[in-house]
N, C-alpha and C positions, 0 to 999 in steps of 0.2 A: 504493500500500500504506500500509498505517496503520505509522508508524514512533514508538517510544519510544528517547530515549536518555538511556539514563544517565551524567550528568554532563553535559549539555545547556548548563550556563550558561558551562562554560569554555570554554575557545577551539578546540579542537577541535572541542569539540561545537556552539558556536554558526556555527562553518565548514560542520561538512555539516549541521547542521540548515537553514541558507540554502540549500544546494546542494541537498537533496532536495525541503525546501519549492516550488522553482523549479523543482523538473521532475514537480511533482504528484503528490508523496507528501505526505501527512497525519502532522503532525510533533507528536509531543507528547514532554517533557520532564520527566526525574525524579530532583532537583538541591537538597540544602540549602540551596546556596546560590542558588537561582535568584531569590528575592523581591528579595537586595540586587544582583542583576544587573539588575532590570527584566522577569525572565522570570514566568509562572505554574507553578511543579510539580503534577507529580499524585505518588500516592503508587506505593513500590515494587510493591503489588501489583497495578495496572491494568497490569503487562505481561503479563497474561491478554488485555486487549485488544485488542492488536495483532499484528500480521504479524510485525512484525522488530523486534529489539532490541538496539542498540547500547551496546555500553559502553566508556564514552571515560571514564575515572577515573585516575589518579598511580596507574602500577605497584604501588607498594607497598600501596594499597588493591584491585587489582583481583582476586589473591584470595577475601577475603571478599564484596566486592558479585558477584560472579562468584555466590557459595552464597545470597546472599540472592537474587538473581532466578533462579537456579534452583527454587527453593522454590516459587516464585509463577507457575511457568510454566505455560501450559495445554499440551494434549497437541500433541503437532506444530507446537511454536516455532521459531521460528529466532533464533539466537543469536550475534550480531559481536559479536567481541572485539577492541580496537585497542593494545594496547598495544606497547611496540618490542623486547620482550626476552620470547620464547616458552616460556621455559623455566620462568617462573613461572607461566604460564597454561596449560599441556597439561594438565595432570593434573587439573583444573578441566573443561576443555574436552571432554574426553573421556568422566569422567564425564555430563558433562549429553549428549553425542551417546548415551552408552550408556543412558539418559532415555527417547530415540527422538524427540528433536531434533537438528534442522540447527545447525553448530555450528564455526563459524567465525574464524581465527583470523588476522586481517589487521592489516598494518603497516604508516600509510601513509607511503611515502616520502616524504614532503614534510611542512612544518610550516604553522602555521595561520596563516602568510601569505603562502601563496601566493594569487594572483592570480586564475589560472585552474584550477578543479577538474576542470576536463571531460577531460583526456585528464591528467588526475596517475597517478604509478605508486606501483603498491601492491604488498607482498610477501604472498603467500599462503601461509602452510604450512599444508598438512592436515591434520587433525586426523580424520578417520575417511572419509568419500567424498571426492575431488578434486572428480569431475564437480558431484556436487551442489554443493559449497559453491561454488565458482566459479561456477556459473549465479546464486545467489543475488546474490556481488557485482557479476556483468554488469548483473543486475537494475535493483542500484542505482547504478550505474557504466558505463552501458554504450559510452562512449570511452574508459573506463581503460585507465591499463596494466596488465596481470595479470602478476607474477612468480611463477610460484610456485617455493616450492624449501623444500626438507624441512626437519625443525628443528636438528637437527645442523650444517647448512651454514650455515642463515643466523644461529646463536648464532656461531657460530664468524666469521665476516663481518664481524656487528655490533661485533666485540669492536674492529677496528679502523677500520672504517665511523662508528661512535658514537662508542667508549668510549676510544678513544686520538686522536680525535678532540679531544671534550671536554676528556679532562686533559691533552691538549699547549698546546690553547689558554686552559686554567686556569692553567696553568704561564707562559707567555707572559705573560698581563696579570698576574698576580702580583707578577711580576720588573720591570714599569714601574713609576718613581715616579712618581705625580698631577700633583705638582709643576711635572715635564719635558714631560707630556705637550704641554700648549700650546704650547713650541717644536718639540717633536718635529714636530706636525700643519702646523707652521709649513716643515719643513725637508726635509716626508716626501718619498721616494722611492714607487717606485710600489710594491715589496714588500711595505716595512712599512707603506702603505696599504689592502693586499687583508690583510695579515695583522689589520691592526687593526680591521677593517670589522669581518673575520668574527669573530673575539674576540670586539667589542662587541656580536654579533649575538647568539652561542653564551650569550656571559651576560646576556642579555637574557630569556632561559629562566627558569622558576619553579626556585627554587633547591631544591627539591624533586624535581623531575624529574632536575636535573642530576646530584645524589646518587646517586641509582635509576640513572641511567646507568653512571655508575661501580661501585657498590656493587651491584648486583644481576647483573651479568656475571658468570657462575660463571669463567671464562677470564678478566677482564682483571687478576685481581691480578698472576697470572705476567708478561703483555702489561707490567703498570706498573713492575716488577721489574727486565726486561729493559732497560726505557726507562732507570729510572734508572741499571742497570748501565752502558750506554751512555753517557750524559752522563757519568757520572765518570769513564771513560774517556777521551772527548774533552776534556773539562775538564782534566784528566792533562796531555793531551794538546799544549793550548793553553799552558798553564803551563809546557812542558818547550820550545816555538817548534817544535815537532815539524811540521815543515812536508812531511816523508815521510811518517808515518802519517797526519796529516790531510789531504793530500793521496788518500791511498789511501783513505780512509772516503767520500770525497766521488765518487769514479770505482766504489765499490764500491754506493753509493746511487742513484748516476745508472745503474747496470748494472740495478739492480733495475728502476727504475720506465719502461723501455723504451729502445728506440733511437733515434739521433740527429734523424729525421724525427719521431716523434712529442713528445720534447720539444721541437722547433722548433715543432710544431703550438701544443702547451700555451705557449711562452713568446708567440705572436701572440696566443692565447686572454687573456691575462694583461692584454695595453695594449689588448684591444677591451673586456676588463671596469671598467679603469681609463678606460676613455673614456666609457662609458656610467655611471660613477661621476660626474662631473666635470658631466654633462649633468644 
């Protein structure tokens, strides 16, 4: 199939633009920035064009490019939209299926350095047919994983999947001084090894994106709220040698995230990751 994607020279885009390339789809790109990447653009309106059109652009811009390739569409487009937070894209998305395009609303679970694309998982929410839009992503994914699951649920998921993801481990390297770190790395345990990897990974992210993550979650202000209610409680806590109530927060956190065998699973999970760190 003849594929267009917009936003082609950034790193999402230049990941499945390889990955479609290589299993023989006809890849063209429509990108401001694509001359200073080394790419060629064509302009917004040749996604008359083509079969399928992908739009891989910074959340906060997807919106508006969402209305200008709507404009320019010919009759029975199809239309992927990738961004990680659905709530800003439905009412977009919907619009153009109610057009009388295919109109697609995927998230992929994985970020633009993973490895291997061929069997990555993606989250699907509907936006107007299941059937349809899912045969579309098989199309072009046909080892994926397909998750799909409604918009409600996976806003609601993301809030701490993402976005209390994110601002824990913002909070985390924050709180390090620069200075320390070189002994620290010097002194590290295997913890604060995996905790710092992934910190340094998470902000390794376009500082753009990571905002949107935070910032565009209609649910994670209460989610950050709660967080920091918490820490100043424990913090309280710490301050007072309160070795009963922190005690009890710690048997009350370990109750939540399962039972005695599967945290023993996840703590072996923990030194097979730090071993293959070290390799």
């Amino acid at each position: 199939m003849k594929v267009a994607i917009v936003g082609g020279a950034g790193k999402m885009g230049r990941l499945l633009g390889g990955y479609l390339k290589g299993n023989g789809h006809e890849i063209s790109i429509i990108d401001p920035k694509a001359a200073s990447s080394g790419f060629t653009s064509t302009k917004i309106s040749s996604v008359r064009e083509v079969d399928v059109i992908i739009v891989s652009v910074p959340m906060e811009q997807m919106t508006r490019v969402l209305q200008e390739v709507r404009i320019n569409l010919k009759k029975g487009s199809q239309v992927i939209e990738l961004s990680s937070l659905k709530s800003i894209t439905q009412t977009m998305m919907r619009k153009i299926a109610a057009d009388g395009h295919t109109s697609v609303s995927l998230h992929p679970l994985f970020g633009p350095g993973i490895r291997d694309l061929r069997r990555a998982r993606m989250a699907l929410v509907p936006v107007l047919n299941e059937g349809i839009e899912k045969k579309l992503v098989r199309k072009l994914f046909p080892k994926g994983k397909i998750v799909v699951v409604e918009l409600k649920e996976h806003e609601h998921a993301m809030t701490s999947i993402l976005s209390l993801t994110y601002f824990s481990n913002l909070l985390f390297a924050a709180s390090l001084k620069k200075q320390d770190l070189k002994a620290f790395r010097a002194l590290t345990g295997t913890t604060f090894s995996i905790q710092l990897t992934l910190s340094e990974a998470l902000l390794n992210e376009d500082p753009s994106l990571f905002a949107s993550i935070l910032l565009l979650n209609p649910e994670f202000s209460k989610v950050a709220q709660d967080f920091a209610h918490r820490t100043k409680i424990l913090a309280e806590q710490i301050e007072k040698k309160d070795r009963v109530n922190v005690t009890s927060q710690f048997k009350a956190a370990r109750k939540i995230l399962g039972d005695s065998e599967s945290l023993n699973q996840s703590y072996q999970k923990l030194y097979s990751i730090i071993s293959k760190l070290d390799n």
